[in-house]
C-alpha positions as MATLAB code, in Angstrom:
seq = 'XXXXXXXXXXXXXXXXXXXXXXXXXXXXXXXXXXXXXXXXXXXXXXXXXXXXXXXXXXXXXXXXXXXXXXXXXXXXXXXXXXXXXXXXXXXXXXXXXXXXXXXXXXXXXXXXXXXXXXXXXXXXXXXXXXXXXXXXXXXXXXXXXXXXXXXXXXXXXXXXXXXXXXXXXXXXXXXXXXXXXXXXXXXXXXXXXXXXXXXXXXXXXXXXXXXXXXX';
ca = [
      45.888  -50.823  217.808;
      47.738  -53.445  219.419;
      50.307  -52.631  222.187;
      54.254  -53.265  221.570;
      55.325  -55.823  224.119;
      58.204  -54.988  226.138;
      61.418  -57.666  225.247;
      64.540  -57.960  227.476;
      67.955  -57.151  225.718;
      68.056  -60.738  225.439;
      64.812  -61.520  223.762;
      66.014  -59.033  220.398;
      67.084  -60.711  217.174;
      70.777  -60.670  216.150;
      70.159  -59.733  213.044;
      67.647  -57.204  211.400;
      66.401  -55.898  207.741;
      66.659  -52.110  207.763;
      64.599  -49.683  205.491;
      66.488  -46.533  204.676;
      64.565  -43.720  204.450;
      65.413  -40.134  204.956;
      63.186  -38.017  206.717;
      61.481  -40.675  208.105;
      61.695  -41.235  212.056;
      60.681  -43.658  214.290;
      61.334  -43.367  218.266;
      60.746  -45.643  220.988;
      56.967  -45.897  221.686;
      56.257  -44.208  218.618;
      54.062  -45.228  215.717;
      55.201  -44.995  212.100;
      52.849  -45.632  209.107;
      54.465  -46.469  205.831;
      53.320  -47.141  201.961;
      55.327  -49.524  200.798;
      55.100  -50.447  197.427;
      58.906  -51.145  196.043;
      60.214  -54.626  195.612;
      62.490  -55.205  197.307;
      60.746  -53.857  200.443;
      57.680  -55.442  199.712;
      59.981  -58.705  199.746;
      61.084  -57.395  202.976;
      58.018  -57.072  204.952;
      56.563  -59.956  203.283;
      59.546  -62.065  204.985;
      59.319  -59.982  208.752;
      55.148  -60.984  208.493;
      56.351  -64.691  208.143;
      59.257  -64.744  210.725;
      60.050  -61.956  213.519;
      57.859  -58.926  212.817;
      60.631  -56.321  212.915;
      62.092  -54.046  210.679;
      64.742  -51.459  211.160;
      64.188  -47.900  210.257;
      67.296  -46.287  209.607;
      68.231  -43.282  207.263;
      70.563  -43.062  204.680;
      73.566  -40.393  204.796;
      73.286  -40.069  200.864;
      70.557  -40.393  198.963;
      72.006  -40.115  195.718;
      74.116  -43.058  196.024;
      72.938  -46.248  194.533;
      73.868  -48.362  198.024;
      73.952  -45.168  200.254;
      75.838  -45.255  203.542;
      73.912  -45.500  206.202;
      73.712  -43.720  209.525;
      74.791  -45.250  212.405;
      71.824  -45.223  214.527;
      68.421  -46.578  213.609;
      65.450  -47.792  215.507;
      63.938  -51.207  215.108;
      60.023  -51.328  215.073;
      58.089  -54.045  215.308;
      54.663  -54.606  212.765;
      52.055  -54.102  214.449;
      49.389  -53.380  211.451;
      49.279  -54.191  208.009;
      47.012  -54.428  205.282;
      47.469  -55.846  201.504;
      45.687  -53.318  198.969;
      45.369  -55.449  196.067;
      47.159  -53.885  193.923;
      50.922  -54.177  195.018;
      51.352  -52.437  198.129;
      51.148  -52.781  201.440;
      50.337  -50.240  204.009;
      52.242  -51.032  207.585;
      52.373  -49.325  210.415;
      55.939  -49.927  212.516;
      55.533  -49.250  216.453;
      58.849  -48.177  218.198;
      60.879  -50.649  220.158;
      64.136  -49.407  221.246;
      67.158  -47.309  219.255;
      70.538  -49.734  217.715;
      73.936  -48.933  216.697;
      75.154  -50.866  213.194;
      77.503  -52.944  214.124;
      78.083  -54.229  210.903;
      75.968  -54.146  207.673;
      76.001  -58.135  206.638;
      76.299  -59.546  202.901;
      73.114  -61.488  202.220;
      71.247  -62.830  198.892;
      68.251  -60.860  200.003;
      67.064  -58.014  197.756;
      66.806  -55.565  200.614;
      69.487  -54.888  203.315;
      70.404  -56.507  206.303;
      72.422  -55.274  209.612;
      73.826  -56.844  212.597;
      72.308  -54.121  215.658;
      73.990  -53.414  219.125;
      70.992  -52.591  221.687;
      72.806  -52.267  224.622;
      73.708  -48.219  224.158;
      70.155  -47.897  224.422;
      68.628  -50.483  227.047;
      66.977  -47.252  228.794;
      64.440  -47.616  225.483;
      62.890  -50.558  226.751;
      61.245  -48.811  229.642;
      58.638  -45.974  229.783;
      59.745  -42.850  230.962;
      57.305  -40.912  233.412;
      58.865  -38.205  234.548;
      57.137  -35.105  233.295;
      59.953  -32.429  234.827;
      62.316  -31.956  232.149;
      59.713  -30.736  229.788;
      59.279  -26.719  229.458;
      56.040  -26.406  228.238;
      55.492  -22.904  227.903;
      58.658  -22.283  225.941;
      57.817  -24.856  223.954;
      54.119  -24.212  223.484;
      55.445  -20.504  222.318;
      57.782  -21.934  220.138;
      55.444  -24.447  218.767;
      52.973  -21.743  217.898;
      55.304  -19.546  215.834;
      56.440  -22.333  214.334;
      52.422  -23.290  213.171;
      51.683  -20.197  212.123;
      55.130  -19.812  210.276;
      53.975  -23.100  208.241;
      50.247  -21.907  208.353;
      49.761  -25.320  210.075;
      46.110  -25.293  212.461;
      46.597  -27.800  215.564;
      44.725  -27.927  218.930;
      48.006  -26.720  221.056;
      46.804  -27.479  224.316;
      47.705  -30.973  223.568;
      50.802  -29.560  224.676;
      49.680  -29.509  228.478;
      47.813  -32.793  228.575;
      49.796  -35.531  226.467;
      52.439  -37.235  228.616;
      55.957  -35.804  227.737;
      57.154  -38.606  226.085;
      54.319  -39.123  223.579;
      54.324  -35.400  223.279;
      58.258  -35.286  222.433;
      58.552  -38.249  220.694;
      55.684  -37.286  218.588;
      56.415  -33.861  217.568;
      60.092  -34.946  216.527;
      58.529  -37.341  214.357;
      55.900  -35.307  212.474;
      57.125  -31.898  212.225;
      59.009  -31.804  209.232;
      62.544  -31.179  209.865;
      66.017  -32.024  207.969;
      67.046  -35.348  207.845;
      70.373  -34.408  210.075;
      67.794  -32.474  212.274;
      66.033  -35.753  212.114;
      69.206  -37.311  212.878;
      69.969  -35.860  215.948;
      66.888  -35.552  217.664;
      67.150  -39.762  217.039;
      70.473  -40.193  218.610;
      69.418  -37.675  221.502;
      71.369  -39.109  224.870;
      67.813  -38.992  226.799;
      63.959  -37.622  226.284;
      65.155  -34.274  228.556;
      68.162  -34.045  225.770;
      65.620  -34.711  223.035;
      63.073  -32.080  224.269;
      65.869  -29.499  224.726;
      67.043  -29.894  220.907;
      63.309  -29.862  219.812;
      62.589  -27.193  221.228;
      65.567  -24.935  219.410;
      64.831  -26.741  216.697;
      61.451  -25.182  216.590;
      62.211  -22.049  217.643;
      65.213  -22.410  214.764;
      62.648  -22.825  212.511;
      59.578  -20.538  213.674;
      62.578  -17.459  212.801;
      63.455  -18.945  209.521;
      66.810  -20.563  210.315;
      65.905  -24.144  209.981;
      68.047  -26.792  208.409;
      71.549  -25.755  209.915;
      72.346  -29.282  211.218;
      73.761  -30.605  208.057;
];
């Protein structure tokens, strides 16, 4: 898998096509696979393949809506596989590049939508984060094992002691299967030590049965 090259603030494009999707998050570093197979998106990563190779992941307040509001935070991921099935679809897989604020959502001809993002908030994105201190591993490890068995989920937990804390974070608060307002807020998360506090409770939230109460 190819790596994500770092960009400056300045090197980021003004403008970006976002895919709402609830549920679905992507964090800095992180790697996101997606089927797409709608048209409008399919127009939509057809046009990133051809010009800058990024696509916004954002997630939608209300689903039910027919143009749903969207959050105000996203993360813009850059392409960094893709494959044509033959029979429609494409399968991508988006690579994490740094967190954006809408600015404004713009009024294009395009089928799919289009945003104008403020990076700045979020500059710290652009660099890898080492420090492995902020991390409580053994609460989270118990946690994480309630949680398992709770969703009678099998996993090799000593992961938990080897990965680096940011892939191990990041990860988890993409894959385990939390509300999208859990989702949400584990996103817009001031730093990783904020982010692995709230994932943490989140877990333990939901090893006990009281999930979902960031709505």
């Amino acid at each position: 898998m190819p790596s994500v090259p770092i960009p400056s603030l300045a090197d980021l494009p003004k403008t970006i096509p976002v895919f709402p999707l609830a549920g679905a998050l992507l964090l800095p570093r992180g790697r996101l696979p997606l089927n797409i197979f709608e048209p409008r998106y399919l127009a939509m990563v057809d046009t990133a393949l051809r010009q800058t190779r990024v696509i916004g992941m954002i997630q939608p307040v209300n689903e039910d809506d027919r143009k749903p509001k969207l959050y105000p935070v996203g993360c813009l991921g850059r392409l960094t596989a893709w494959s044509d099935t033959g029979d429609g679809r494409f399968f991508i897989t988006l690579s994490g590049v740094i967190r954006f604020r809408v600015t404004q959502e713009l009024k294009t001809s395009s089928p799919y939508r289009e945003v104008e993002p403020d990076f700045a908030p979020y500059a710290d994105d652009l660099r890898d984060d080492e420090d492995d201190n902020y991390v409580d591993r053994k609460r989270l490890g118990i946690g994480l094992k309630s949680y398992m068995a709770q969703k009678h989920i099998e996993a090799d937990l000593s992961l938990i002691d080897r990965a680096p804390a940011e892939t191990l974070i990041n990860s988890l608060s993409m894959i385990c299967p939390f509300a999208p307002a859990e989702k949400q807020a584990l996103l817009e998360a001031g730093t990783l030590a904020d982010r692995a506090q709230l994932l943490t409770t989140l877990i333990e939230m939901a090893a006990t049965g009281h999930g979902g109460t960031l709505q």
